[in-house]
N, C-alpha and C positions, 0 to 999 in steps of 0.2 A: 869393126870400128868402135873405137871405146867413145865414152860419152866427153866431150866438152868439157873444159875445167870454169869456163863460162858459165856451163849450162848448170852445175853442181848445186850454188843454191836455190834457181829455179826450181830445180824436181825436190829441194827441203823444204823448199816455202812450200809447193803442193803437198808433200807428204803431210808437215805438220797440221795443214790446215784440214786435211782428210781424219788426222789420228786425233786432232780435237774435237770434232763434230762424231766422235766417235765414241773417245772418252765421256761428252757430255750425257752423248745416248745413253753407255753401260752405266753413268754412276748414276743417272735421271737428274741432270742438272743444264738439261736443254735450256733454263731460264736464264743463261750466259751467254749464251748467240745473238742475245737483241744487242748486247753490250758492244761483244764482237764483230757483228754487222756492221754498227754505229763508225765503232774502230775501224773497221775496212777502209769507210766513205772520206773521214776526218783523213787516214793514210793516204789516200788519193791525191788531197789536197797537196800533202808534205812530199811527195814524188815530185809533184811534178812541180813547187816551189826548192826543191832540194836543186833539181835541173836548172834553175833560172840563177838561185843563190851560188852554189856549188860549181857550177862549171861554167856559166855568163859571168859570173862574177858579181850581180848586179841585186842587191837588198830590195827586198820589198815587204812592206808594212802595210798592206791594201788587200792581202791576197781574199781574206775574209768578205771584206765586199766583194769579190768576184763569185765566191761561194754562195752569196747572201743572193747575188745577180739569176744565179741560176736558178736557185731555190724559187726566188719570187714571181718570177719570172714565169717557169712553171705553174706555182701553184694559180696565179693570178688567171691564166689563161684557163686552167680547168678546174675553176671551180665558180669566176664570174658567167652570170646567168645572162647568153646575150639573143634571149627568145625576142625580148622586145625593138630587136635590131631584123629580122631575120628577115624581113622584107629588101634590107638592103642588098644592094647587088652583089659587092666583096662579099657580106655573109651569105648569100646565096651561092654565088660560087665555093666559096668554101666546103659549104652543107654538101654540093656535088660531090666533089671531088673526094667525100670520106671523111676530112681534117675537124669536121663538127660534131659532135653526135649527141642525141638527144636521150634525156632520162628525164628521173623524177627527181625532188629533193625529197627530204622527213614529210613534208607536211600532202605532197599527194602532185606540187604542183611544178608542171613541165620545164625542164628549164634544158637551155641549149650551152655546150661548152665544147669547148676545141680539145679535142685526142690527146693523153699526154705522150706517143708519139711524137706528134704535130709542136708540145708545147717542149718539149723537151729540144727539137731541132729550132725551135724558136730563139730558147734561150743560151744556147750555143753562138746562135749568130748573133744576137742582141751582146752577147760577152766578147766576140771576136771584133765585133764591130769600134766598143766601149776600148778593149785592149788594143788595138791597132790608133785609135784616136788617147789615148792615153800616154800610150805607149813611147809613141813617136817624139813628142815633145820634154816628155819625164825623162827616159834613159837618155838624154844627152848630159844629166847632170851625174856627180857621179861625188859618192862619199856620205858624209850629213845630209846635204841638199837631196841625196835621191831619195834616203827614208824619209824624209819630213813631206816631200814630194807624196810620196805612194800614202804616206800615213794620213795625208789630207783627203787624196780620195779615198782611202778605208772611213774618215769620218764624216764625208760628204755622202754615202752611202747607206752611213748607220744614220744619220739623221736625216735621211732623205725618206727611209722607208720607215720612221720614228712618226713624221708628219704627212705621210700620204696616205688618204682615206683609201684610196683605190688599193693598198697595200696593208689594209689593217689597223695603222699606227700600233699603238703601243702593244697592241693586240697580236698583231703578226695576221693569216691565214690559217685559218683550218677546216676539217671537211675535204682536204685536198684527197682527190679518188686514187686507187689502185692504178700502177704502171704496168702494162698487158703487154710485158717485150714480147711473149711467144705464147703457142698454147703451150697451158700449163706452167707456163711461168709468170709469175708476177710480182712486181714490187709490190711490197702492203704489209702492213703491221699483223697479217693476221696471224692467230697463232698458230693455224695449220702449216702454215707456209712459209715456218721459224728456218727449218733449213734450207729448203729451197733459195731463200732469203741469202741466208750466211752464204753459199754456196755462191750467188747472182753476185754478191759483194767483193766476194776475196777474188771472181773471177777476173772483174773487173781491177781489180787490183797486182793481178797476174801478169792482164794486158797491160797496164799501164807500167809496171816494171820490164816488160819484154821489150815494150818501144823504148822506153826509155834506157834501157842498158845498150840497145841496139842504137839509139844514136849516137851515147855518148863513146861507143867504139868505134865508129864512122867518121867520115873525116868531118863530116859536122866537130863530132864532138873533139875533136883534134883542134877545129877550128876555134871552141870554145873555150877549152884550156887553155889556147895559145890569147886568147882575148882577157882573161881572168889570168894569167901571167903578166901582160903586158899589155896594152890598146895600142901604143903606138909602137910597140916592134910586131905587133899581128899587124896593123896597115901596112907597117913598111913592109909584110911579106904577102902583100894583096890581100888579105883578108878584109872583108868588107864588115869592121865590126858593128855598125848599125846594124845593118841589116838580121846581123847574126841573134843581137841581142833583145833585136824587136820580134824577131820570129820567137826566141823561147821564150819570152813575156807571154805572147798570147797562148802558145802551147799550155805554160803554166798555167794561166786563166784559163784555159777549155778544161785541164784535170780539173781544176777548184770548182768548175760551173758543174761541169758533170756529176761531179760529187754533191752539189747543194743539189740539183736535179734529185737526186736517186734517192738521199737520205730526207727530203722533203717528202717525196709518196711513200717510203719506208714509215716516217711520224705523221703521216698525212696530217703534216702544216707544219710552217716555221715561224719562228718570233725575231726581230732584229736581236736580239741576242747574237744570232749566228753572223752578224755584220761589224759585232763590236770591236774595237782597239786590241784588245784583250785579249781576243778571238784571234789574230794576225800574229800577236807577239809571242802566245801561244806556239803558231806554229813555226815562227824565229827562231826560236827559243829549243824548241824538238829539235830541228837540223843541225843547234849549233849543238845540241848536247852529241845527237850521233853522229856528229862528222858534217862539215862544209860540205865536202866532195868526196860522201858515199853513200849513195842510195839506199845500199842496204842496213848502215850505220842509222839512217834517219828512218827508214820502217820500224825497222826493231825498236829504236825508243818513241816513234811514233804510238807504238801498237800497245808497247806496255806502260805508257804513260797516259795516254787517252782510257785504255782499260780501267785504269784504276782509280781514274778521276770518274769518268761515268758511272764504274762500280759505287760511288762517294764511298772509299776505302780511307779517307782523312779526312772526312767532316768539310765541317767550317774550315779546317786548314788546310786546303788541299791546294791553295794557293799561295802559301808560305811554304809546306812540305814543296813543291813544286819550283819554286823559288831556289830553298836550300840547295835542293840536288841538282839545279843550273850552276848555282855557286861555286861546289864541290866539283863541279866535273871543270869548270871553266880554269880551276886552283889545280885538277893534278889530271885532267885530259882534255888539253883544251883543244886538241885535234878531232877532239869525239873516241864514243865510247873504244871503238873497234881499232885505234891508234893504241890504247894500253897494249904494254912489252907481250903478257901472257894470249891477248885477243888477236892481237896482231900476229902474235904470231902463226897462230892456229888459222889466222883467216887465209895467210898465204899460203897452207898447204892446202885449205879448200875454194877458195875462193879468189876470185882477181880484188885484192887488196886498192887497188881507187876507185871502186864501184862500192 
């Protein structure tokens, strides 16, 4: 049995991510994985808004606050000290059943905080909850009105955790502990645990392409195109486009949550920074340059445009350099990168060219 012409850039994306972690070791320039981790988490993000833009059809200017949701969300739960509560019954159940556990801080003195486990499926359902009540009433609009729509809660978010003490304010959280997924593995900034790290990251980013190429080849994602073609000749052929369009909303909100999740124990803490306007158009902006409707068009400039902004490879202009080459690409490939004659062409003898 020969291998899938599906499966071809799956086993490249593994390769290269094996032959860099590899490279970094031989040259000693392991001080590129914190970058490339970062890179992983931000790609996450753009997967699984690439699904919602690209094949729903449906703009969204918000997704950063879904990100900021998870991140805070997390950090909030484990790192607020809730010793002084512990007599309560909820936090005593809790303390049973595992979801609590108790340490020290710096100074010596005991403090109680919920698992990030525990804080991490928190902030999953706190975003699925947000996206499902978001959701429902937002995507019925459809054009301008739906970015200015999502763009308001992207800025009802960045100023929501701007002004809430419980959340930091300007400050953000930090102090946010190590994520204990298994033995021996862990999220954390530490530097022993640079590759282990890289490795948690791009896996994560592996899954999130697997599911995702996997639906948009199912008749979901048949369902989706035919939605993102037309809305009313998909109803007239029963497709129930609500429903279609509210489900990859929140799909894309669990990628963007899970991602502020992970890269928040990774910098254990975030700053609304990661909630801003900015932040969202950011990643508009990445999907439109690799392609509307190709997943792997929007990794690849995901991965090497995040790289080299986190590297600060252009200074102070890393936001005009970044601007320019939206420009440029919108002026002579506005279908995204992997659409040019010579990309294009090479991607149809290895790859499925609408992914």
């Amino acid at each position: 049995m020969g291998i899938s012409k599906r499966n071809i850039p799956v086993l490249l994306l593994i390769a290269l991510v094996v032959i860099v972690q590899l490279i970094t070791a031989g040259t000693d320039t392991s001080f590129y994985l914190t970058q490339l981790t970062m890179t992983a988490y931000y790609s996450l993000v753009i997967i699984g808004l690439c699904l919602l833009m690209g094949y729903a059809g449906q703009l969204s200017l918000g997704h950063a606050g879904f990100f900021a949701i998870g991140g805070y969300v997390s950090a909030a739960l484990t790192t607020h000290n809730l010793i002084g509560l512990r007599h309560n019954q909820l936090i005593e159940l809790l303390n049973k059943t595992g979801l609590l556990s108790m340490g020290q801080d710096i100074y010596g003195e005991k403090i109680l905080t919920v698992i990030p486990w525990a804080a991490c499926l928190a902030a999953i359902l706190v975003t699925i909850i947000i996206a499902f009540a978001i959701g429902k009433p937002v995507l019925k609009l459809k054009g301008h009105y739906l970015a200015m729509a999502t763009l308001g809660f992207g800025i009802i978010i960045f100023r929501f955790a701007m002004a809430t003490e419980y959340f930091g304010e300007a400050d953000g959280i930090s102090g946010v502990p190590p994520f204990h997924l298994l033995p021996g593995l862990t999220v954390s900034g530490d530097f022993g645990a640079r590759i282990s790290n890289y490795y948690i990251a791009w896996g994560l980013v592996l899954l999130g392409m697997i599911l995702s190429l996997n639906l948009v080849n199912s008749r979901v994602g048949r369902a989706l195109r035919a939605i993102h073609g037309s809305e009313e000749a998909a109803a007239a052929m029963g497709i129930n486009a609500s429903r279609f369009k509210l489900y990859t909303f929140v799909i894309s909100a669990v990628f963007a949550a899970l991602a502020g999740v992970m890269l928040t124990h990774y910098n254990g803490g975030i700053g609304p920074s990661e909630a801003s306007v900015m932040k969202s158009v950011r990643y508009v902006a990445i999907i439109a340059i690799g392609g509307m409707s190709s997943l792997w068009g929007a990794l690849c400039m995901g991965v090497i445009l995040n790289f080299m902004s986190l590297r600060g490879m252009f200074g102070s202009y890393d936001g005009a350099v970044f601007g320019a080459i939206l420009v440029a690409m919108m002026l002579f490939a506005p279908d995204g990168i992997l659409r040019l004659p010579l990309l294009k062409k090479l991607w149809r003898k290895n790859g499925p060219a609408r992914n």
